[in-house]
C-alpha positions in Angstrom: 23.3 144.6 108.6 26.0 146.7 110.5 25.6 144.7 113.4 24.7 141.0 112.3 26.6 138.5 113.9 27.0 137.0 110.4 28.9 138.5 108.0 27.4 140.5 105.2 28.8 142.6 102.2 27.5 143.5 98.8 29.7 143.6 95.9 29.0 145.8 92.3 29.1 143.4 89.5 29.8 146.0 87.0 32.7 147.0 88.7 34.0 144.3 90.6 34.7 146.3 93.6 32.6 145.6 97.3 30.3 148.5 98.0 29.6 147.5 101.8 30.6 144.8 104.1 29.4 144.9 107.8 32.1 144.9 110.9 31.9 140.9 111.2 32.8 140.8 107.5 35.8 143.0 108.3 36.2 141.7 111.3 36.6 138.4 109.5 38.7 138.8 107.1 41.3 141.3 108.5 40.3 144.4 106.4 40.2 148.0 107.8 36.1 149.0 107.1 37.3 152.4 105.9 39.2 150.7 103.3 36.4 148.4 102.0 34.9 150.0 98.7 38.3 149.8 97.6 39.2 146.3 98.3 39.7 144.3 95.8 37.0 140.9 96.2 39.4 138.4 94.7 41.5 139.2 97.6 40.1 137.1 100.0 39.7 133.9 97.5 42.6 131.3 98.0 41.7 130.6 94.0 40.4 132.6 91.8 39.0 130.0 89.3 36.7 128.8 92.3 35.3 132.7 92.5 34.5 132.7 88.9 32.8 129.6 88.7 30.8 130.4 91.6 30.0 134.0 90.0 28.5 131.7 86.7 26.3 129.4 88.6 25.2 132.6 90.9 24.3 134.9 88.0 23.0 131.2 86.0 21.2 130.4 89.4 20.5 133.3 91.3 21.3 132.2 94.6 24.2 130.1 96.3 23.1 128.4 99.4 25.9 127.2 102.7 28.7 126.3 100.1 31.6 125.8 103.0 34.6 127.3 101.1 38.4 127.8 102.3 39.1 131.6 102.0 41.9 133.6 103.3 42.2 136.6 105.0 44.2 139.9 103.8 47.3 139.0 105.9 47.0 135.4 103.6 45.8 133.0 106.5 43.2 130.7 105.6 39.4 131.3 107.0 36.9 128.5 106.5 33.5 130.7 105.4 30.3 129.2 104.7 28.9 131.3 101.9 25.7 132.0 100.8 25.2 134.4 97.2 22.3 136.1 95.8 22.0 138.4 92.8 20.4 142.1 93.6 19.8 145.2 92.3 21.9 148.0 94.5 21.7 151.4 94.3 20.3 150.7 90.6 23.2 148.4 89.3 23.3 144.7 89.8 25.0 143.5 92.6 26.3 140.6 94.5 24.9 140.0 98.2 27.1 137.4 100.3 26.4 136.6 103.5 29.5 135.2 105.6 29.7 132.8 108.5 33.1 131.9 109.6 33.2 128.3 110.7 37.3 128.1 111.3 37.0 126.6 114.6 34.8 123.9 113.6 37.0 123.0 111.0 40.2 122.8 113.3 38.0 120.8 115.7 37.0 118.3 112.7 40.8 118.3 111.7 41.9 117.3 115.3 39.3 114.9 115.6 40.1 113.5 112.3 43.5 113.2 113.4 43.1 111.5 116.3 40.7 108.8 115.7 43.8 107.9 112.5 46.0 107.5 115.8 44.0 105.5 117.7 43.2 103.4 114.6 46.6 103.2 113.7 47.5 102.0 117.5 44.5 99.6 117.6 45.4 98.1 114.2 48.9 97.1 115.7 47.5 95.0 118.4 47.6 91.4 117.3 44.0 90.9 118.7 40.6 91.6 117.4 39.4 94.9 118.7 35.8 96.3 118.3 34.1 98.8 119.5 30.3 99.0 119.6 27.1 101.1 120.3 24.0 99.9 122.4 22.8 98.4 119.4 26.0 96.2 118.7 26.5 98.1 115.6 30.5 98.7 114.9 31.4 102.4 115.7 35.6 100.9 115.3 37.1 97.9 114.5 40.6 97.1 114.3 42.3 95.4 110.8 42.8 92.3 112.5 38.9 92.0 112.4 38.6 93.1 109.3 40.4 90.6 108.1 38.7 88.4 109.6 34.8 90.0 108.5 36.6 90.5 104.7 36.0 94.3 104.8 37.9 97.3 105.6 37.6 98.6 109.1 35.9 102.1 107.5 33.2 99.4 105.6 32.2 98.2 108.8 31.4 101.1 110.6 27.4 101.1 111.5 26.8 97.2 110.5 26.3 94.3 113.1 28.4 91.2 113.1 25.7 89.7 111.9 25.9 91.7 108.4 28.4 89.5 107.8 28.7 85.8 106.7 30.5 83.6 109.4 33.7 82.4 108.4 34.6 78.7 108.0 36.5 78.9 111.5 33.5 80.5 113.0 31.3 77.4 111.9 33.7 74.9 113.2 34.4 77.2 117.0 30.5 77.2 117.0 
């Protein structure tokens, strides 16, 4: 486990304390390895309510599968993890295994992308013009609210649907 690109720590149930965690894990979260068996585990959960509730459906469960949860590092910055839980027996007492992978990047990238198709909608929806934007297969990938309007949906309901999904308006009919 020591040199697993993912990270990887085990924590003693009894005691609440983390008995190992592998470089990446400290690497992760900002904590000196030496320091580890007497870290405290709620330290690196933004809310403890979330930790306990996931502690009850791991122990009800016995295993958490690639929950993505916002964590935070010692120094209190936030690290997206997705987290993966299993119940074992270590060194004769139960414990917790958690396997770490830190997906922070990918959620900064989804944030900025996020971001910046709400600009360009919010740039397209000012134009006093109906806008669309379609795949190959003339399904809507973007439309702007004037077409909306227009279709009687929002521009988010129209996203993957063909023009034709839509009944023609009465102005349609009489264009032709």
């Amino acid at each position: 486990f020591a040199m697993s690109p993912i990270g990887v720590s085990v924590t003693d149930l009894q005691s609440d304390r983390a008995v190992f965690a592998n470089h990446r894990v400290a690497e992760m979260f900002g904590l000196d390895e030496d320091h580890v068996p007497t870290m405290d585990p709620v330290s690196i959960w933004r809310d403890e309510s979330t930790r306990s509730a996931l502690l009850e459906e791991v122990k009800t469960e016995g295993e958490i599968r690639d929950r993505e949860m916002l964590m935070r590092r010692v120094d209190g910055s936030p690290i997206w993890d997705i987290l993966s839980l299993m119940t074992i027996e270590f060194e004769g007492r139960p414990g917790l295994l958690a396997w770490h992978y830190d997906i922070t990047e990918r959620k900064l990238a989804e944030e900025k992308l996020n971001n910046t198709q709400k600009l360009l909608q919010s740039v397209i929806d000012a134009v006093p013009a109906i806008i669309t934007v379609k795949d190959l297969d003339h399904r809507f990938l973007m439309i702007n609210r004037q077409q909306a309007d227009e279709l009687g949906c929002s521009p988010e309901a129209a996203v993957g649907k063909r023009r034709g999904d839509y009944p023609r308006r009465r102005m349609d009919a009489e264009i032709g």
